[in-house]
NUPA-465245 format. One record per residue (C-alpha): residue number from 1; x, y, z. Coordinates in Angstrom, 2 decimals, m for minus. Layout:
N
NUM,X,Y,Z .
...
end
This chain:
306
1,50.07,m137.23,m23.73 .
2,49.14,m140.47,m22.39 .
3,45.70,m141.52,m21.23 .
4,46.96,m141.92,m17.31 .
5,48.12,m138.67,m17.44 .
6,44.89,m136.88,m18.94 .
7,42.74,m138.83,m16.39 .
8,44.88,m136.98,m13.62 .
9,44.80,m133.84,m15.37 .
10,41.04,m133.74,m15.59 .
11,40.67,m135.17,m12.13 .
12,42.84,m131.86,m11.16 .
13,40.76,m129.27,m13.13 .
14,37.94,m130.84,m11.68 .
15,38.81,m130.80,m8.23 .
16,39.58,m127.41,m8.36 .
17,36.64,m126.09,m10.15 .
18,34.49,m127.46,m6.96 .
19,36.90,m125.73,m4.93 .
20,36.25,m122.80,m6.53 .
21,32.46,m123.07,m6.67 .
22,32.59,m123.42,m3.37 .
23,34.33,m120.59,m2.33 .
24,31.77,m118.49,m4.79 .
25,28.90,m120.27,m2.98 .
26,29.96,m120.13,0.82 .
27,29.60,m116.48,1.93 .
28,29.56,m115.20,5.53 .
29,26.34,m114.56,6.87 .
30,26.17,m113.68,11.41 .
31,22.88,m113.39,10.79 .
32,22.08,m117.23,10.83 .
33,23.70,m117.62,13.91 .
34,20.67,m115.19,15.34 .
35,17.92,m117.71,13.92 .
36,16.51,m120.03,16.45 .
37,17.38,m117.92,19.06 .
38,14.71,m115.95,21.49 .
39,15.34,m112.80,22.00 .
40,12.99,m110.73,25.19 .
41,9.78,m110.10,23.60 .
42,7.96,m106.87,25.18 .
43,4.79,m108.00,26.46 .
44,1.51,m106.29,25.42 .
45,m0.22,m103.51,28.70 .
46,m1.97,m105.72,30.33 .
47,m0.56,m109.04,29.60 .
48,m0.79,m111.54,32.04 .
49,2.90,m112.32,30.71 .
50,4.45,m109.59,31.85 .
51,7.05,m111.17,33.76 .
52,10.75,m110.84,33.88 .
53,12.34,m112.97,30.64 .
54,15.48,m115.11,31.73 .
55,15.96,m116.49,27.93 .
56,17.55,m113.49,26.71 .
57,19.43,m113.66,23.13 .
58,22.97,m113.93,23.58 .
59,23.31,m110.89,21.49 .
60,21.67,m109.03,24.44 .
61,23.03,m110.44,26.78 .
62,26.49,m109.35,25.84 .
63,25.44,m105.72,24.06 .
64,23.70,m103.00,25.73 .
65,21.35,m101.86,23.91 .
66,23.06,m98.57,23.00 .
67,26.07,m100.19,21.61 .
68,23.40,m102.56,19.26 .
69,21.73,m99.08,17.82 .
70,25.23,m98.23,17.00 .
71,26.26,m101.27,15.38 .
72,22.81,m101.43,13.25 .
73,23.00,m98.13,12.76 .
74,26.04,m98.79,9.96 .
75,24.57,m101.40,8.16 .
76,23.22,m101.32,5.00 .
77,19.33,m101.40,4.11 .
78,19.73,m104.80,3.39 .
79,22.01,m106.46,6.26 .
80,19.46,m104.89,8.15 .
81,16.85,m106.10,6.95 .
82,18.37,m109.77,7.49 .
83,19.65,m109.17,10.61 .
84,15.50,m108.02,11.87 .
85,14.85,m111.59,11.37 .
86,16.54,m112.07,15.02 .
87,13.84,m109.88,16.55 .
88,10.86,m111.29,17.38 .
89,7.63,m109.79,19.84 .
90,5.96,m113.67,19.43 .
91,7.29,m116.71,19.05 .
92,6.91,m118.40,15.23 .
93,3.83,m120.14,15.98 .
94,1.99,m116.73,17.13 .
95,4.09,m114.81,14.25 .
96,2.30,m117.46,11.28 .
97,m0.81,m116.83,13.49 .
98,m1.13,m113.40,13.13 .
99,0.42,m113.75,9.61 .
100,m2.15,m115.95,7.72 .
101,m5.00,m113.85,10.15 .
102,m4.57,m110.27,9.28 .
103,m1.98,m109.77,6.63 .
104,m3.80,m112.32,3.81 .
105,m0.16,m114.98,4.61 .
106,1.71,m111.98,2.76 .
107,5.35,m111.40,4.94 .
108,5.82,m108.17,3.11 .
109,2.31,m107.10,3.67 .
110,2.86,m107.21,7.03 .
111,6.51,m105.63,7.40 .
112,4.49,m102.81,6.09 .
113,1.21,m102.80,7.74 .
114,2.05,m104.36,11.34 .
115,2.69,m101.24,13.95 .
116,6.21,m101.22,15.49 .
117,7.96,m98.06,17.09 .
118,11.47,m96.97,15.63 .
119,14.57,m96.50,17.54 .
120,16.49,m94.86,14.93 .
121,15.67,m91.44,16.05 .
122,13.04,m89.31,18.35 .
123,9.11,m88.99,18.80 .
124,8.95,m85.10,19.41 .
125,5.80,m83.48,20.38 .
126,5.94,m79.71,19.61 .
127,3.49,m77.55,21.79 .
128,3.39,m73.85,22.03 .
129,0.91,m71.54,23.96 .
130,0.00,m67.75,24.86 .
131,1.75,m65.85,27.56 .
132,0.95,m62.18,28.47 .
133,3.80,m60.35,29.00 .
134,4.22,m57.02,31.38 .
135,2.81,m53.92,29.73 .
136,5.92,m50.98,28.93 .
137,5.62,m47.96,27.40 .
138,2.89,m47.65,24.74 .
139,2.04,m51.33,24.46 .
140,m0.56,m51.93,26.77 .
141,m1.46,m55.48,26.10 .
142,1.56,m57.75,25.06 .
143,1.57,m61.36,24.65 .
144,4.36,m64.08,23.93 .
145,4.08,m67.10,22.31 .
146,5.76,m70.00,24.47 .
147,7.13,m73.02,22.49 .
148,8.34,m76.44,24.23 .
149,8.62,m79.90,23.35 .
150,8.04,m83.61,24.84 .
151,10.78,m86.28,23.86 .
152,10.63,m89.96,23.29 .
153,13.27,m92.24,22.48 .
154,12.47,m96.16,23.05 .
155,14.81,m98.74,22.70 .
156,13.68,m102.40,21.96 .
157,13.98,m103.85,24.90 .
158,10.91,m102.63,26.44 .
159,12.75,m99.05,27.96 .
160,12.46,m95.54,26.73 .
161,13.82,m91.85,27.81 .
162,11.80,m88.81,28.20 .
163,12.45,m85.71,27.98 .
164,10.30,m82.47,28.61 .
165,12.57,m79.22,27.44 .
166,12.28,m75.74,25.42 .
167,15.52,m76.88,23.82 .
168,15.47,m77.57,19.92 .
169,15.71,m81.14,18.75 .
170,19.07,m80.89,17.41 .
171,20.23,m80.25,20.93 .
172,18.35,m82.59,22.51 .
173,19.23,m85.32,20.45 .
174,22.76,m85.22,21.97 .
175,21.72,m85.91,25.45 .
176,18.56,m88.69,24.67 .
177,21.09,m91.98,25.91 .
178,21.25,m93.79,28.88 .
179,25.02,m92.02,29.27 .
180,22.78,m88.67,30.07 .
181,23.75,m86.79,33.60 .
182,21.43,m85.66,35.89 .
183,21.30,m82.23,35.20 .
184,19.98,m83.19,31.53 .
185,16.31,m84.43,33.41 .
186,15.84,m86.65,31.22 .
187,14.01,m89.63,32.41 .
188,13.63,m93.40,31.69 .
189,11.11,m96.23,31.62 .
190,9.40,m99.05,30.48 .
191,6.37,m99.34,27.60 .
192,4.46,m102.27,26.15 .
193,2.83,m102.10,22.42 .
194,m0.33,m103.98,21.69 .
195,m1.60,m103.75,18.28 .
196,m1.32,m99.72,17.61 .
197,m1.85,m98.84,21.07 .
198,1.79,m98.25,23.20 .
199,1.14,m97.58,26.82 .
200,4.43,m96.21,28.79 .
201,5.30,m95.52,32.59 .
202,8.36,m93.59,34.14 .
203,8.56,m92.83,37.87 .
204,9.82,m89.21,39.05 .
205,12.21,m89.80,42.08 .
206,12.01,m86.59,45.01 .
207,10.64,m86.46,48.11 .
208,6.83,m87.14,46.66 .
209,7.76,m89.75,43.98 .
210,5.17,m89.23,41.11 .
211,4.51,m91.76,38.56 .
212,4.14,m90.70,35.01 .
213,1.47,m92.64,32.67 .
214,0.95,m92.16,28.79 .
215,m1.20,m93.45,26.47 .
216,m0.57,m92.72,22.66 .
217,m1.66,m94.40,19.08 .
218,0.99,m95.08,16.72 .
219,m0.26,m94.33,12.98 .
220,1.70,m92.96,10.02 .
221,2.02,m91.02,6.96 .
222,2.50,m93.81,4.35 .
223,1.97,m97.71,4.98 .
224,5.18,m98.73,7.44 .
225,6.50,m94.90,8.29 .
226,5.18,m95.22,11.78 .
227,6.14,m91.85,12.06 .
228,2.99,m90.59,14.23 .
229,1.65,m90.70,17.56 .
230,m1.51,m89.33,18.89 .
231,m1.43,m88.55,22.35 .
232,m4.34,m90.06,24.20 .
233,m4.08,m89.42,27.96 .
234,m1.58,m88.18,29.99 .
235,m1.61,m88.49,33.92 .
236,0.60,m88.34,37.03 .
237,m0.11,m89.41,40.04 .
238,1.59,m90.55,43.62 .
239,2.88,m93.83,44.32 .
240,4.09,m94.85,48.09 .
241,7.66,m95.76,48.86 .
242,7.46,m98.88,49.67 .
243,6.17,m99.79,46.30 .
244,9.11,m98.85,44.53 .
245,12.65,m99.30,45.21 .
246,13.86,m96.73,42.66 .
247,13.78,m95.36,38.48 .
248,14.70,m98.88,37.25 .
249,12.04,m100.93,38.37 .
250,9.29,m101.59,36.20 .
251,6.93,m98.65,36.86 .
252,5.04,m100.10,34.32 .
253,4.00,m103.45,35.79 .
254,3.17,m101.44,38.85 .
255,0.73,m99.12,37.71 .
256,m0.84,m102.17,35.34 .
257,m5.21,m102.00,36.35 .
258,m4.71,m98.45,37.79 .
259,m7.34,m96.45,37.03 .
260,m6.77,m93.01,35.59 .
261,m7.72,m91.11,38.19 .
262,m5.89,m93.63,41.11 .
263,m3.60,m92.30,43.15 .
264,m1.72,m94.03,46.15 .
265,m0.41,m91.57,48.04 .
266,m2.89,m89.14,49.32 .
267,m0.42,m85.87,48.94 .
268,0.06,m86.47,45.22 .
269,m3.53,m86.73,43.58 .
270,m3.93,m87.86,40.01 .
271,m3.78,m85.43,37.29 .
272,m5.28,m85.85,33.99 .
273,m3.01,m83.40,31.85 .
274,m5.53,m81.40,29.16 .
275,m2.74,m79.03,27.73 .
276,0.84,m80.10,25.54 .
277,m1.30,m83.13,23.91 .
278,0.06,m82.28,20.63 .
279,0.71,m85.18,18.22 .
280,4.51,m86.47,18.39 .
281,6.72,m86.59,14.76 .
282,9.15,m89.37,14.43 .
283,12.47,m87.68,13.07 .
284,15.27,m89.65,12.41 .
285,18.40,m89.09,13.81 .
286,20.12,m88.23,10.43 .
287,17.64,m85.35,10.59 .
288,17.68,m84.04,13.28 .
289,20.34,m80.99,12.55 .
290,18.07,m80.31,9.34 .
291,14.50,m80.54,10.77 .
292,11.75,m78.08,11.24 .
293,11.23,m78.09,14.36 .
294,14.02,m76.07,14.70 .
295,12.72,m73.54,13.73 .
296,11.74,m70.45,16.33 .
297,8.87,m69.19,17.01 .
298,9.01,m65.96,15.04 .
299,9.61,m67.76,11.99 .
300,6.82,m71.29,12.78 .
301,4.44,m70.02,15.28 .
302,2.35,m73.36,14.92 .
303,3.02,m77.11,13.69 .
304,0.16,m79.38,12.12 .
305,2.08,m82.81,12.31 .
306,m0.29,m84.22,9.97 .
end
């Protein structure tokens, strides 16, 4: 073998050793394509910011948001986990701010610690109370209990649905999209989370349109479950026509300084619900058919959420 022709051979296996290396090293990763990029943040109740965003990722501006809980839905803990990098309620500089301020400059500590509300499943609030029921025959004094249940399902883009029904939540769970009919009732709008405290607004359309207002603490079991919410006031109340043009709009912003016991339209006073305040229970939607609250009330006459 002569010496040009081991100096070409070598220059070969060398050549495609890099090549090779490189193909190991250079993986495909969408995910960077998402970095840089702002996507809507949902401003805090209250804000001063609350203003319509016009910088919307391209990712939302080409997926609803129904088709994106689908998509992330299939991904594995950890593509997940690198594709929430894209999602941001602050910019960077506010993100390092609140970083180094409350969670000791520790990323994981605050993946844990920092309140956020889950969209992979519902926020159901079981309730139940005492009927009396018509007297026959020998019992003279009967009594029923009554079970129903309050649904939330928010997406993160600042909407959510509601849902007030006796149904279980494994039937419910089929109608809580954005694809719902009419006849379903179930009813969307907009929310804003600040700190623990999410603050959420839908508008009931009819002849007297009535506003819907809710105020709830998100908490959970374990450190970064979020799987609690304590209901802290409920009210409806009227709103005048001219101040909305329909379901869509953001009730929220409208009703942002009202007082809890404000009203604008004379024939629909405020209300300041007392009763159905029971906690809501996050359950996934992998659960759903399994949970519970499924259960009747002959066999789970009461709930403690915990």
């Amino acid at each position: 073998m002569t010496s040009d022709y081991a100096l070409k051979l070598a220059a070969e296996l060398e050549s495609a050793s890099r090549l090779r290396t490189a193909q190991f090293l250079v993986t495909q990763r969408p995910w960077l394509d998402l970095y840089g990029i702002n996507v809507r943040p949902v401003a805090p109740f209250g804000s001063a910011s609350r203003k319509p965003f016009v910088d919307e990722a391209l990712i939302h501006r080409s997926l609803p948001d129904e088709l994106l809980f689908e998509i992330f839905s299939r991904m594995t803990p950890y593509t997940l986990g690198r594709a929430s990098c894209a999602w941001q309620l602050n910019g960077v500089a506010e993100n390092y701010k609140i970083l180094q301020s409350n969670y000791d400059g520790s990323w994981r500590k605050m993946w844990l610690l920092r309140p956020r509300l889950r969209s992979d499943g519902l926020y159901v609030s079981r309730n139940t109370y005492i009927r009396a029921g018509v007297a026959e025959w020998k019992i003279t004094n009967p009594v029923h209990i009554v079970c129903y249940f309050r649904y939330l399902r928010f997406y993160p883009s600042g909407r959510f649905l509601y849902k007030n029904s006796s149904q279980k939540v494994k039937d419910v769970a089929k109608c809580m999209n954005f694809r719902t009919s009419k006849v379903d009732c179930v009813f969307s709008g907009r929310y804003g989370l600040s700190e623990d405290k999410v603050e959420a607004a839908l508008l009931y359309p009819g002849l007297r349109p009535t506003v819907w207002r809710i105020r709830l603490r998100l908490r959970g079991t374990t450190a970064g479950a979020n799987n609690r919410m304590d209901l802290l006031s409920l009210v409806t109340s009227g709103v005048n026509d001219n101040e909305v043009s329909g379901p869509d709009e953001d009730i929220l912003g409208l009703v942002e300084g009202w007082q809890e016991d404000e009203t604008h339209n004379p024939d629909v006073p405020a209300v300041s619900h007392k009763k159905g305040l029971t906690p809501f229970v996050f359950v996934p939607f992998d659960e759903v058919e399994t949970s519970v609250l499924n259960l009747p009330v002959d066999k789970m006459d009461y709930f403690v959420p915990g």
